[in-house]
Phi, psi and omega in degrees: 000135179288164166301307158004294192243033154271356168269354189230147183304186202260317163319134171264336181280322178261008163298298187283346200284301175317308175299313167310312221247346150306294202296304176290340164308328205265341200273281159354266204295001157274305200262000184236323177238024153079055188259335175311313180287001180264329169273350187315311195282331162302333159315285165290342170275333177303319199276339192288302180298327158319294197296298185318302202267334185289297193317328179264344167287336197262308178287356169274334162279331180288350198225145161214035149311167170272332196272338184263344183293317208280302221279334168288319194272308172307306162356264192316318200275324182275326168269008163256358143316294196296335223248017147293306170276352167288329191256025190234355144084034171259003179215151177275166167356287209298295156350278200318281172293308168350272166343292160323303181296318177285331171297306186311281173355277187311319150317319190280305218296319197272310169322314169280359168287308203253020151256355172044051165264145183280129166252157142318141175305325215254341180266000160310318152325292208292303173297339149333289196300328186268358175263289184322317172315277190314316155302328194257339180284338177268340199257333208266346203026073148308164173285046191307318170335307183276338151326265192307343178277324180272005175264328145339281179301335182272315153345294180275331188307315180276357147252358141272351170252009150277327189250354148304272244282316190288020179260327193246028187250315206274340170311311172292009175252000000 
């Protein structure tokens, strides 16, 4: 079975009822009643805690310091603190991902600090950039919002006429 059609039911009549209903929900809610923008930070809280926990499951097999064990488990506990408080609207976006970006950052340098593991010039480079990233997302706000409400909407829109087309692909057979 392809990645394809693992994405869509088996049905073609509930391909298209679903798919229909993705496209006018998605249409609705960028352009007539704004509902995308009540989601952007659940949106961002989700991919924060997503992103938090695969990154500490990965970096938790890897280490078996007491002290890098520790500094990760704060990590992790301080970004589902943000990505809590993103979706309870007591801190904006911007706060948020900030934070995130600045902690990670900040987590690789002291860990390989304190573990007097040698990296590369280039993820050195890289954490530099995601601390620095994070500093500019708290202090600079870019518009990242209307980002995420339009990646939101081309998402879903594009997966209801992937499941239009194959509802009226598999009908026809």
């Amino acid at each position: 079975m392809s990645k394809m059609t693992k994405l869509v039911f088996k049905e073609p009549l509930v391909n298209l009822i679903v798919g229909g209903i993705l496209v006018i929900v998605s249409v609705l809610g960028m352009f007539v009643f704004d509902w995308f923008r009540d989601f952007v930070n659940i949106f961002a809280a989700v991919i924060i805690v997503y992103y938090s926990v695969v990154r500490f499951l990965k970096e938790y097999k890897k280490h078996k310091n007491q002290h890098a064990l520790m500094i990760l488990s704060v990590e992790l506990v301080i970004a589902l603190v943000l990505s809590v408080l993103l979706v309870l609207r007591e801190i904006d976006i911007y706060l948020g991902i900030g934070l995130v970006l600045y902690l990670r950052g900040f987590v690789y340098l002291l860990i390989s600090q304190l573990l007097k593991r040698s990296t590369t010039f280039v993820n050195f480079l890289i954490s530099v950039g995601v601390l620095t990233l994070g500093a500019y997302f708290y202090f600079g706000r870019p518009r990242i919002d209307d980002i995420v409400e339009w990646g939101l909407f081309i998402l879903l829109t594009a997966y209801g006429i992937l499941l239009i087309v194959f509802g009226v692909k598999y009908i026809k057979k």
